[in-house]
C-alpha positions as CSV (number, residue, x, y, z in Angstrom):
1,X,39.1,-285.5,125.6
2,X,37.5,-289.0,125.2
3,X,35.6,-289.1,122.4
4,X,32.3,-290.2,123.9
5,X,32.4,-287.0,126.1
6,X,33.0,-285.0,123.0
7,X,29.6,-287.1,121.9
8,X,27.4,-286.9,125.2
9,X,28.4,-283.5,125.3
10,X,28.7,-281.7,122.1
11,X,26.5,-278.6,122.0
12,X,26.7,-278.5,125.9
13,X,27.9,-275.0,127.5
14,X,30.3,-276.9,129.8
15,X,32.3,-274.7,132.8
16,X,35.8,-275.3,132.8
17,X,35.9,-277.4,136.1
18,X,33.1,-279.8,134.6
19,X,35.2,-280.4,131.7
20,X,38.2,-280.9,133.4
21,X,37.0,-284.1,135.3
22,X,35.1,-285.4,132.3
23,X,38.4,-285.2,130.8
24,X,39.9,-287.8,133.1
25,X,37.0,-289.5,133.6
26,X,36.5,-293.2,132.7
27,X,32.6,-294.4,131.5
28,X,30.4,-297.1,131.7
29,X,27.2,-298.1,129.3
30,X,25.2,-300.2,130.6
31,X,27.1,-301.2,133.5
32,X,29.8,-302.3,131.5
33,X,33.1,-300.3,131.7
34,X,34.4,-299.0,128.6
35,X,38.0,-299.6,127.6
36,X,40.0,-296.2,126.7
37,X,41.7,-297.4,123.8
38,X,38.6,-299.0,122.4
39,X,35.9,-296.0,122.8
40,X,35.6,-295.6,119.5
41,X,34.3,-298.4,118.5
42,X,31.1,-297.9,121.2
43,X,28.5,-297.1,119.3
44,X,24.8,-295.3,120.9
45,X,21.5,-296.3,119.7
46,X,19.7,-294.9,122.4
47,X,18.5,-296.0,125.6
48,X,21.5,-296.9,126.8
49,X,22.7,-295.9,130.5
50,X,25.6,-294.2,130.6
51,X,27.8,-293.3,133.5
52,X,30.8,-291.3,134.2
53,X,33.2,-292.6,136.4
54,X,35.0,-289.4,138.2
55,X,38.7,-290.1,139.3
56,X,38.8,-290.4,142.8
57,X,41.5,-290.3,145.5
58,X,42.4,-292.9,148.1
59,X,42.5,-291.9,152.0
């Protein structure tokens, strides 16, 4: 699991189908996408916005 869902979430009771798409979500702070390999170096002071970004499916 990304670590900033293991952050935004920790202490959370989560269902299984919730933390299955946060899983393969990507996210966003302040409108700004974050880069997967890079997440760790984001860094929350507070106030910021942040956004999941739920896979979705072409059609």
């Amino acid at each position: 699991m990304p670590q900033i869902t293991l952050l935004l979430f920790a202490g959370v009771r989560r269902n299984d189908e919730l933390a299955r798409v946060l899983e393969r979500s990507a996210w966003s702070v302040d409108e700004e996408m974050v880069d997967e390999e890079r997440e760790d170096e984001v860094l929350l002071k507070g106030g910021e916005t942040v956004c999941p970004i739920p896979p979705v499916s072409g059609g």
